[in-house]
Chimera marker file (.cmm) of the C-alpha trace (Angstrom):
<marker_set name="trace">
<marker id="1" x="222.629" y="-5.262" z="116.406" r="1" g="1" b="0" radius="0.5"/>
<marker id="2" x="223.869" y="-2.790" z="113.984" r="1" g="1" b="0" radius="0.5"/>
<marker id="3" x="228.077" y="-2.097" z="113.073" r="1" g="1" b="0" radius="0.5"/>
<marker id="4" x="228.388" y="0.669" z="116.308" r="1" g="1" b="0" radius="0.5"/>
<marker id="5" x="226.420" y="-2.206" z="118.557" r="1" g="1" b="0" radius="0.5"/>
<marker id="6" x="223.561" y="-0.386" z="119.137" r="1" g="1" b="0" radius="0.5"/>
<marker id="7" x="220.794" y="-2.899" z="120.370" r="1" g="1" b="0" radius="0.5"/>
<marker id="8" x="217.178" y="-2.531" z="119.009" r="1" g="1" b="0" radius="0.5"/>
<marker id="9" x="213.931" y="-3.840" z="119.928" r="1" g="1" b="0" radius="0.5"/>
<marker id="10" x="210.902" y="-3.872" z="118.378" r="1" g="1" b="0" radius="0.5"/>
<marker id="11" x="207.616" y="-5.225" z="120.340" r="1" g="1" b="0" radius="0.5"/>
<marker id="12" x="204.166" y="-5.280" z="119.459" r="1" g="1" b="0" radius="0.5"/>
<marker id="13" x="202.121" y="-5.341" z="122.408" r="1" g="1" b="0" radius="0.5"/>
<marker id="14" x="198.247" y="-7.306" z="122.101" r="1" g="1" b="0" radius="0.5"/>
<marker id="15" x="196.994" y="-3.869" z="121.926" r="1" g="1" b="0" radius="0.5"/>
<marker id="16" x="198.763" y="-3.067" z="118.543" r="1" g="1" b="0" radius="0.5"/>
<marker id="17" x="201.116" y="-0.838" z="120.321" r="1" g="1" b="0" radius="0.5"/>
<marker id="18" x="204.615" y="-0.763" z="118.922" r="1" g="1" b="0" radius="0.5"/>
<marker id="19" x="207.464" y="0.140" z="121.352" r="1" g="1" b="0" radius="0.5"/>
<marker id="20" x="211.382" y="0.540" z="119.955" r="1" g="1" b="0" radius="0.5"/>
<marker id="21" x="214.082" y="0.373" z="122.893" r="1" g="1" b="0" radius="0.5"/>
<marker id="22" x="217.355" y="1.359" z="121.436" r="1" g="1" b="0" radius="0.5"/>
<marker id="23" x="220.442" y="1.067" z="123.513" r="1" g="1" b="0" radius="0.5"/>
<marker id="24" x="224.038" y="2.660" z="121.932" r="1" g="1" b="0" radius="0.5"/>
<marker id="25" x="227.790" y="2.366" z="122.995" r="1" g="1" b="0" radius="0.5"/>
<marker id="26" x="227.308" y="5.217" z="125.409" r="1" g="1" b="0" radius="0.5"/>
<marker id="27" x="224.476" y="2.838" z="127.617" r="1" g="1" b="0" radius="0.5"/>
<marker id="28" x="221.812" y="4.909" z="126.797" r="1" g="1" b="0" radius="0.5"/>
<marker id="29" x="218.826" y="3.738" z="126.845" r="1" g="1" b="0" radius="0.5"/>
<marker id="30" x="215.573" y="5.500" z="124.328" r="1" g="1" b="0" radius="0.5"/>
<marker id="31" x="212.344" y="4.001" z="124.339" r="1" g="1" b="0" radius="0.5"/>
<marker id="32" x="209.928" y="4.792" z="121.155" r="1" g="1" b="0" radius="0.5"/>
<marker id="33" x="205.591" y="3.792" z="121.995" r="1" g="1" b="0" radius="0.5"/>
<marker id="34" x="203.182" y="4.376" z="119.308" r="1" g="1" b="0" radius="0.5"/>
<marker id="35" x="199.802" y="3.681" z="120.835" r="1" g="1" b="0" radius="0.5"/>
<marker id="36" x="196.331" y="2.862" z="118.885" r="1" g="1" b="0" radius="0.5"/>
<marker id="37" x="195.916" y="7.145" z="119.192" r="1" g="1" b="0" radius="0.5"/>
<marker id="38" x="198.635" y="7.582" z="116.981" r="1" g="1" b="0" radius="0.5"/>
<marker id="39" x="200.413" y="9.259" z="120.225" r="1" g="1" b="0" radius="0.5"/>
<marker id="40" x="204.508" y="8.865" z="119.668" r="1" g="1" b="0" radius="0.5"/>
<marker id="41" x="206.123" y="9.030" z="123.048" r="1" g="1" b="0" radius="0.5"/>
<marker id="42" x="209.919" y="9.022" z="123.385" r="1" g="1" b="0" radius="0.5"/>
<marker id="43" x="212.098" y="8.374" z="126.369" r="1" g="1" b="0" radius="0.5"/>
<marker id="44" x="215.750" y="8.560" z="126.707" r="1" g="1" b="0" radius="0.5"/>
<marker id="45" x="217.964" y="8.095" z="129.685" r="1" g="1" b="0" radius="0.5"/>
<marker id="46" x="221.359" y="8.678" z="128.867" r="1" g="1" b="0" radius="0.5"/>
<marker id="47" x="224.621" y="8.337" z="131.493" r="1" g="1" b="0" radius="0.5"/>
<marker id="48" x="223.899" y="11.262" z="133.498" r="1" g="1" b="0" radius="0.5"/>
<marker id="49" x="220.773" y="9.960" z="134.464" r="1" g="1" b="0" radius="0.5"/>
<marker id="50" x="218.751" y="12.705" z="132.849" r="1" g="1" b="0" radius="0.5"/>
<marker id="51" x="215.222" y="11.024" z="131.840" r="1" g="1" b="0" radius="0.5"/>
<marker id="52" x="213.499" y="12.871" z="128.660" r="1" g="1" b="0" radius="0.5"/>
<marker id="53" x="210.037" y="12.440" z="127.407" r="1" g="1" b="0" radius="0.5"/>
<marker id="54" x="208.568" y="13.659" z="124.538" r="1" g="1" b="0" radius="0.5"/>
<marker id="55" x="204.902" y="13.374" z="123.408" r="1" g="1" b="0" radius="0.5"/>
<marker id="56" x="202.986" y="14.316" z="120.460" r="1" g="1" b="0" radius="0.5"/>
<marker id="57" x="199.557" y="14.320" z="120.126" r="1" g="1" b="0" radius="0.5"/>
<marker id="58" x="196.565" y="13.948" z="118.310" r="1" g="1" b="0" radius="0.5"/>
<marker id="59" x="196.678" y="18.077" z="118.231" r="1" g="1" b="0" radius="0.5"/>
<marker id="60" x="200.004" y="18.382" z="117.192" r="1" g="1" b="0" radius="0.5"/>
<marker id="61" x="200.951" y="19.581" z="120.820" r="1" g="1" b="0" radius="0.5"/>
<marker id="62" x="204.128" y="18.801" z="122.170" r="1" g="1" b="0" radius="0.5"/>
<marker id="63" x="205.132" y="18.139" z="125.691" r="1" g="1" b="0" radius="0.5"/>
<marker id="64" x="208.646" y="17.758" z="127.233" r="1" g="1" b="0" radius="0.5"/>
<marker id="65" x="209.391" y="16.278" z="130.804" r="1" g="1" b="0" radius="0.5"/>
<marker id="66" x="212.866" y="16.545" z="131.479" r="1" g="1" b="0" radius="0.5"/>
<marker id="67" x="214.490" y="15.309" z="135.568" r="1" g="1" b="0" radius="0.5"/>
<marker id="68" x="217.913" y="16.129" z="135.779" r="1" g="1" b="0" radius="0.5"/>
<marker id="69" x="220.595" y="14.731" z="138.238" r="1" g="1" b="0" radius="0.5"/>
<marker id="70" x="219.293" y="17.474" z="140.471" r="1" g="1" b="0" radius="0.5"/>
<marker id="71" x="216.025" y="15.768" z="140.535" r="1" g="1" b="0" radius="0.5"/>
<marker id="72" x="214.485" y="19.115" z="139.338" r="1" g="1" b="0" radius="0.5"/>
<marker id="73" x="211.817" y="18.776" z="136.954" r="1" g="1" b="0" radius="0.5"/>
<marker id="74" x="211.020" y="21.316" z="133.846" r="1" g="1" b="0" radius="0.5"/>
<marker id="75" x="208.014" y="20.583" z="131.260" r="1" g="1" b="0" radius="0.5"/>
<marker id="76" x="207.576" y="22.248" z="128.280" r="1" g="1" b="0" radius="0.5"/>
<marker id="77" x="204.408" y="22.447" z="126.699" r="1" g="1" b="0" radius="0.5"/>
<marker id="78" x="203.550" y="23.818" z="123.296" r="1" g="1" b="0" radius="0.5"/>
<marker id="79" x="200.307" y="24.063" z="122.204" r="1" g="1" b="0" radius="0.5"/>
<marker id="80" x="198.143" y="24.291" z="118.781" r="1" g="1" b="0" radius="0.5"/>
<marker id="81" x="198.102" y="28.273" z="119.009" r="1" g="1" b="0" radius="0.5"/>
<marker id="82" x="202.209" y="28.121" z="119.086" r="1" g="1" b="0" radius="0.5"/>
<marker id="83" x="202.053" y="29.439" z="122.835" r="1" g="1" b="0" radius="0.5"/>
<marker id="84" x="205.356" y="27.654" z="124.977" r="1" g="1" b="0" radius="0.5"/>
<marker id="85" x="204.745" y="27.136" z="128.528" r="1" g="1" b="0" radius="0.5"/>
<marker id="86" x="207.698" y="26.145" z="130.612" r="1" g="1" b="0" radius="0.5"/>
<marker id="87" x="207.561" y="24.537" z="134.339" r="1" g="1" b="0" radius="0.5"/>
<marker id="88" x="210.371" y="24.100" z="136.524" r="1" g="1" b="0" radius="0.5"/>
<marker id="89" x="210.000" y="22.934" z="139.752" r="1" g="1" b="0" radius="0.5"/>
<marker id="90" x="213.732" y="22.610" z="142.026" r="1" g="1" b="0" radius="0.5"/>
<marker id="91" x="215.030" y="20.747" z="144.671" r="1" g="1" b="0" radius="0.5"/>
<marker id="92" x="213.101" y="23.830" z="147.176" r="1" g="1" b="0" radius="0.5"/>
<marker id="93" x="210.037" y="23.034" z="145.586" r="1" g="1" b="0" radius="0.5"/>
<marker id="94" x="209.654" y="26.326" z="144.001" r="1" g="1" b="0" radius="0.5"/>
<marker id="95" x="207.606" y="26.217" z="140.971" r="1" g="1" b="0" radius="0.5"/>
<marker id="96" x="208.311" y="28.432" z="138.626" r="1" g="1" b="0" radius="0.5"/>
<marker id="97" x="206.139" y="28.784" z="135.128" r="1" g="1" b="0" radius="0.5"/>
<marker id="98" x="206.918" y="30.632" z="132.261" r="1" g="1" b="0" radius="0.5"/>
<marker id="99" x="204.311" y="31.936" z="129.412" r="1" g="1" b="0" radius="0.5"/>
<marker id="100" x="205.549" y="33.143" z="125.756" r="1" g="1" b="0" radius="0.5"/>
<marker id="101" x="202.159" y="33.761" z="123.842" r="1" g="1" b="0" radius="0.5"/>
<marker id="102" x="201.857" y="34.755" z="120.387" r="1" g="1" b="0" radius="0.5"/>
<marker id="103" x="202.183" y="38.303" z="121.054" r="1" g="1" b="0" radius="0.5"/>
<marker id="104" x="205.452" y="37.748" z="122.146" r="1" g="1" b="0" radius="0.5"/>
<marker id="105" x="204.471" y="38.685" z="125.952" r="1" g="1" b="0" radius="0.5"/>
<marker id="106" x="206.469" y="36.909" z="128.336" r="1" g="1" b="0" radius="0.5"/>
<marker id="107" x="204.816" y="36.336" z="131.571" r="1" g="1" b="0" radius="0.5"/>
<marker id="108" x="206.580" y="34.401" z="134.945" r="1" g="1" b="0" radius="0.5"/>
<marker id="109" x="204.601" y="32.616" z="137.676" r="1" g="1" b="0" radius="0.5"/>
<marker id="110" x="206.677" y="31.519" z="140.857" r="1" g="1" b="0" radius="0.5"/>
<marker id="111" x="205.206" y="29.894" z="143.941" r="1" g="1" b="0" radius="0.5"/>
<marker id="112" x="207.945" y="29.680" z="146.481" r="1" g="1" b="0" radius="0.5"/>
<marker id="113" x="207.897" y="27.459" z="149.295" r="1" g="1" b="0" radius="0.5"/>
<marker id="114" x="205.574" y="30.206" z="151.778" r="1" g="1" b="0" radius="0.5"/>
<marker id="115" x="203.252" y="29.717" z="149.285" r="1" g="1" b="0" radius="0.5"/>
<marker id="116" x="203.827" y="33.482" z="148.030" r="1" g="1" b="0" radius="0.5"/>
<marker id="117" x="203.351" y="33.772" z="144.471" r="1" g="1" b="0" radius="0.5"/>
<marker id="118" x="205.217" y="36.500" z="142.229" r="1" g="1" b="0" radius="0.5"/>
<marker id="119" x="204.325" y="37.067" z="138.835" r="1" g="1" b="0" radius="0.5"/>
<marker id="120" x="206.837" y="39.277" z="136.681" r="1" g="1" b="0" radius="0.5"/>
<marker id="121" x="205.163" y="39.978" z="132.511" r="1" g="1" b="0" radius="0.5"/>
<marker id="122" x="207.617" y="41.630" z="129.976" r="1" g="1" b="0" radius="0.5"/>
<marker id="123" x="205.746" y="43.059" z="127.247" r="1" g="1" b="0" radius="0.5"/>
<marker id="124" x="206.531" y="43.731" z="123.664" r="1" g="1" b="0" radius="0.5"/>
<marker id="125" x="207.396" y="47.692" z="124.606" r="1" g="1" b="0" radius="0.5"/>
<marker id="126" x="209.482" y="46.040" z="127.282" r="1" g="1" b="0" radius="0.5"/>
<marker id="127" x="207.822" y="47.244" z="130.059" r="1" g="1" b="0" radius="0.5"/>
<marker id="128" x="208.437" y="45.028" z="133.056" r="1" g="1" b="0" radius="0.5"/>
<marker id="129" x="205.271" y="44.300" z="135.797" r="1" g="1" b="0" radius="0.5"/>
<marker id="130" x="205.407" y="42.576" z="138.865" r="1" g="1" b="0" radius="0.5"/>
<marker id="131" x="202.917" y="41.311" z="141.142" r="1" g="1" b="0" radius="0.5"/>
<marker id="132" x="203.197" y="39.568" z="144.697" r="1" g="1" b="0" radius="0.5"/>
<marker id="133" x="200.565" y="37.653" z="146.838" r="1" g="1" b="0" radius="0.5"/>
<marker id="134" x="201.591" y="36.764" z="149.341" r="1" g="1" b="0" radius="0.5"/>
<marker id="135" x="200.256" y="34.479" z="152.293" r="1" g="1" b="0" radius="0.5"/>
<marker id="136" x="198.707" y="37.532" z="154.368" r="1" g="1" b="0" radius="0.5"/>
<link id1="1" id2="2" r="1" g="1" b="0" radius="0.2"/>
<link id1="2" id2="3" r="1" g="1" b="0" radius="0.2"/>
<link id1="3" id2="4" r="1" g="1" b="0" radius="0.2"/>
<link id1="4" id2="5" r="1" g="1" b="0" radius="0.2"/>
<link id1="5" id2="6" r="1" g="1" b="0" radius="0.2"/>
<link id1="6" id2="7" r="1" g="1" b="0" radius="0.2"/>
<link id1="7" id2="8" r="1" g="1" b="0" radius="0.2"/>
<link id1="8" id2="9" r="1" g="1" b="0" radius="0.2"/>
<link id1="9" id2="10" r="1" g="1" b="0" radius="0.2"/>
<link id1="10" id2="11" r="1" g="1" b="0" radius="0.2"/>
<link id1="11" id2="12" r="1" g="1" b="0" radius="0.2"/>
<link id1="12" id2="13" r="1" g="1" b="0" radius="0.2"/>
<link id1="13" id2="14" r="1" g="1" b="0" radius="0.2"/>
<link id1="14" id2="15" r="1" g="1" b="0" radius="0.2"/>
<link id1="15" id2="16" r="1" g="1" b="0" radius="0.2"/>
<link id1="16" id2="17" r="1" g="1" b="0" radius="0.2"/>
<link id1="17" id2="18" r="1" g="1" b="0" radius="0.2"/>
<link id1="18" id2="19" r="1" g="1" b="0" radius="0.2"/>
<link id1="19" id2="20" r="1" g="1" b="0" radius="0.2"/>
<link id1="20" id2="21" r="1" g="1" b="0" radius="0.2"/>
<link id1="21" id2="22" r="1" g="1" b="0" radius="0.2"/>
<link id1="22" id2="23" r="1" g="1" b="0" radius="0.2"/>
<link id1="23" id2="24" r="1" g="1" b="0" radius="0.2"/>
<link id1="24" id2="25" r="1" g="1" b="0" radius="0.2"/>
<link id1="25" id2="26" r="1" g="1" b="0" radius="0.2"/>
<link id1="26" id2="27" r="1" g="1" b="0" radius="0.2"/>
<link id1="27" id2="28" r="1" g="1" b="0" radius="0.2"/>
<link id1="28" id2="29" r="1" g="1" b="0" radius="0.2"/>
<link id1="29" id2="30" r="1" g="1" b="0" radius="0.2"/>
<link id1="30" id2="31" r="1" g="1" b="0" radius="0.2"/>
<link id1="31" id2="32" r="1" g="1" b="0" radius="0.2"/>
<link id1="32" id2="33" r="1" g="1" b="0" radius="0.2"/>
<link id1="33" id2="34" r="1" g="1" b="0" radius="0.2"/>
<link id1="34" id2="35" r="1" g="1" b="0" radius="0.2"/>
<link id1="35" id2="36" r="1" g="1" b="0" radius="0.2"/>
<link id1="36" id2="37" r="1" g="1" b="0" radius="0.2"/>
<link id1="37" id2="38" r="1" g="1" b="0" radius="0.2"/>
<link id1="38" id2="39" r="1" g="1" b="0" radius="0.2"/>
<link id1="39" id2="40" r="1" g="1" b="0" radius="0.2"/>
<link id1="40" id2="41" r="1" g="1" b="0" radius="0.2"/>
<link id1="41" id2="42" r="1" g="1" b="0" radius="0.2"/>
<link id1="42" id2="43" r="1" g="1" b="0" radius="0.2"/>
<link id1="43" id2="44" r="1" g="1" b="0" radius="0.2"/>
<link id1="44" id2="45" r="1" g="1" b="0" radius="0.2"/>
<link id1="45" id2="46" r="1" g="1" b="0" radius="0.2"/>
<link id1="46" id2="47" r="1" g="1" b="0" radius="0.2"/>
<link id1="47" id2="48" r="1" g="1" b="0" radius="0.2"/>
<link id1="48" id2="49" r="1" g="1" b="0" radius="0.2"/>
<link id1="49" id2="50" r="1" g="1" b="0" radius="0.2"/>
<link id1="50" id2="51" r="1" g="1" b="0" radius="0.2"/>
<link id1="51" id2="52" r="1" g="1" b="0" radius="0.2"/>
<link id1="52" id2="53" r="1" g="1" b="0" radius="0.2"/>
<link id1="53" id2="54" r="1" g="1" b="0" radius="0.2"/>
<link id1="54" id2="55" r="1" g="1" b="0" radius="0.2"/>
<link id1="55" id2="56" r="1" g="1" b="0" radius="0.2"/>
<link id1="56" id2="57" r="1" g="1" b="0" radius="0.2"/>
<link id1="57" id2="58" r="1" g="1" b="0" radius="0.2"/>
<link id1="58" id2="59" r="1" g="1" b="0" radius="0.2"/>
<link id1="59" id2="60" r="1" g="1" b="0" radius="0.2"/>
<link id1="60" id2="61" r="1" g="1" b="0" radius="0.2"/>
<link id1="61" id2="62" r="1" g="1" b="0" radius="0.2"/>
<link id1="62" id2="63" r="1" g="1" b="0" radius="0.2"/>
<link id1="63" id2="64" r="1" g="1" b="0" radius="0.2"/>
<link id1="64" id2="65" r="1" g="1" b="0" radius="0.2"/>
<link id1="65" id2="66" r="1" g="1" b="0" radius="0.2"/>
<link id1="66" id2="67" r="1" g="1" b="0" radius="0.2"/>
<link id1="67" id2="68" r="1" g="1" b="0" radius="0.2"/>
<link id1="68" id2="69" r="1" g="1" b="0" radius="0.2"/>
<link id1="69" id2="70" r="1" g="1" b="0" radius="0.2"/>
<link id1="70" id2="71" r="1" g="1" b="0" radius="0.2"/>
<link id1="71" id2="72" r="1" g="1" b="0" radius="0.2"/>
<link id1="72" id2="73" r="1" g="1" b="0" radius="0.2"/>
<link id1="73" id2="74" r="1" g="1" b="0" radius="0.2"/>
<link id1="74" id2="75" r="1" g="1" b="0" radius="0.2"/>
<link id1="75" id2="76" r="1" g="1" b="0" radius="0.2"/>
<link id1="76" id2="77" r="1" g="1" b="0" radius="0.2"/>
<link id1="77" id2="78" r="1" g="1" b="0" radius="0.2"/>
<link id1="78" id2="79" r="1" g="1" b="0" radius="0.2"/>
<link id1="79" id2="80" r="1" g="1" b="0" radius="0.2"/>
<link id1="80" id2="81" r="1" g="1" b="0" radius="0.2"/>
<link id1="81" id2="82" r="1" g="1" b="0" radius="0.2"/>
<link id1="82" id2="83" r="1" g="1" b="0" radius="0.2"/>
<link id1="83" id2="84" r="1" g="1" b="0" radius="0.2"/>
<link id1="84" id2="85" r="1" g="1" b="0" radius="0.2"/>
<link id1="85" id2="86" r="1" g="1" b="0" radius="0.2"/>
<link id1="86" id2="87" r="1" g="1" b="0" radius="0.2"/>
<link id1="87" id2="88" r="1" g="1" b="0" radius="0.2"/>
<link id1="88" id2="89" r="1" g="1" b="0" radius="0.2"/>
<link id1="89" id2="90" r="1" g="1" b="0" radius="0.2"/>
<link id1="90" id2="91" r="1" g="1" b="0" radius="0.2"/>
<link id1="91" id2="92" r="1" g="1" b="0" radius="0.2"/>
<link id1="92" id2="93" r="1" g="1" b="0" radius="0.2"/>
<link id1="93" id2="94" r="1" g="1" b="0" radius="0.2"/>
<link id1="94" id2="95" r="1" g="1" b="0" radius="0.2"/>
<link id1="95" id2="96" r="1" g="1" b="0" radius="0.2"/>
<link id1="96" id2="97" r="1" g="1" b="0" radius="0.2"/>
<link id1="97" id2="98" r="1" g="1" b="0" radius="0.2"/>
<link id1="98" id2="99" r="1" g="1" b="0" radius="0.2"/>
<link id1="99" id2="100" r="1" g="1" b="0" radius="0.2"/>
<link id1="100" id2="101" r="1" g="1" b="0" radius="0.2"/>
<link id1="101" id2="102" r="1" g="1" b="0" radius="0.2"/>
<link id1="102" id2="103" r="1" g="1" b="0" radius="0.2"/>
<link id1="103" id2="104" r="1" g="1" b="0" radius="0.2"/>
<link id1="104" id2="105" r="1" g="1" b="0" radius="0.2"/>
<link id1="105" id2="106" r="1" g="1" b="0" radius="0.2"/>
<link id1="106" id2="107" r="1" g="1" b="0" radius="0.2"/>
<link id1="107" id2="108" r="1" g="1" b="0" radius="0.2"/>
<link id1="108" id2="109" r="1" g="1" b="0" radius="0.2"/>
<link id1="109" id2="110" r="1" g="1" b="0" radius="0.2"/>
<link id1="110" id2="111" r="1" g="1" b="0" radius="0.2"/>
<link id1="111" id2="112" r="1" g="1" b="0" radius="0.2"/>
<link id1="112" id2="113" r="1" g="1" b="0" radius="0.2"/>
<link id1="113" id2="114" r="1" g="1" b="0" radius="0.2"/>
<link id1="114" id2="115" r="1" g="1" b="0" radius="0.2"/>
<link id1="115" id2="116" r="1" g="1" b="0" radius="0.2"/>
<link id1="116" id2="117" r="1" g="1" b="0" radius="0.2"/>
<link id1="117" id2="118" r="1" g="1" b="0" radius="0.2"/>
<link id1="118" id2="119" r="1" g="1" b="0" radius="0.2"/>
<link id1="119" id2="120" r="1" g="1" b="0" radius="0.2"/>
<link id1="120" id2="121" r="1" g="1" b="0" radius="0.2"/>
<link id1="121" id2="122" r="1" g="1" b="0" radius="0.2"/>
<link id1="122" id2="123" r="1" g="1" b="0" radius="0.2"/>
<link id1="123" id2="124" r="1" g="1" b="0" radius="0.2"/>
<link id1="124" id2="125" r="1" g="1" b="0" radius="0.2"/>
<link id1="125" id2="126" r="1" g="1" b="0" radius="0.2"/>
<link id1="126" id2="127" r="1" g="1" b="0" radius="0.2"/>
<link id1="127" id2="128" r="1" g="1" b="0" radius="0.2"/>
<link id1="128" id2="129" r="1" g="1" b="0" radius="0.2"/>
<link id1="129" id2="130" r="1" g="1" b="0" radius="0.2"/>
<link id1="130" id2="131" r="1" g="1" b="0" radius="0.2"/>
<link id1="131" id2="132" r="1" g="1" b="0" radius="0.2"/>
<link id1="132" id2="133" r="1" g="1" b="0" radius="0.2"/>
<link id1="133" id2="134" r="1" g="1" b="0" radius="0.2"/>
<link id1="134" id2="135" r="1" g="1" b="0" radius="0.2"/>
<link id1="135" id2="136" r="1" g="1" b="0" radius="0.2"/>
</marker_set>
């Protein structure tokens, strides 16, 4: 227990996994896993009740799960070739995904609860497409 009592604790598991579970004055909680991949995994809940996960890889990508106090979920993915992908999916069950590749194209995928999906794509000239299939 450090001078602002925070509480840590490290455990090393019989698989040579090393977890760290930090708790600070504010009660929040963060969790740090480093399995026998060399994967890091991090998970904080703080007082809202927002849960946070962060994972690195073996290639470097990085994923993000994030459930806020509206239980909606958003995941952020970035991969080797520096493309971010974004998922949200809200209390409707809407799923919305969102594309930014290296050419700077932005492309939006959302499947709404008629199982309709929309696509919009903004490209670099800014030029704005849409497409919609719907169930018929």
């Amino acid at each position: 227990m450090d001078r602002d009592r925070n509480q840590h604790t490290v455990s090393t598991d019989r698989d040579c996994n090393q977890r760290t579970v930090s708790t600070d004055r504010n009660c929040n909680q963060r969790t740090v896993s480093t399995d026998r991949d060399c994967n890091q995994d991090t998970v904080s809940t703080e007082r809202d009740f927002n849960q946070d996960t962060v994972s690195t890889d073996r290639n470097s990508s990085q994923h993000t799960v994030s459930t806020d106090r509206d239980r909606n979920q958003q995941t952020v993915s970035t991969d080797r070739d520096h493309n971010q992908h974004t998922v949200s999916t809200d209390r409707d069950c809407n799923q919305h995904t969102v594309s930014t590749d290296r050419d700077c194209n932005q492309h939006t995928v959302s499947t709404d609860r008629n199982c309709n999906q929309h696509t919009v794509s903004t490209d670099r000239d800014s030029n704005q497409h849409t497409v919609s299939t719907d169930r018929d």
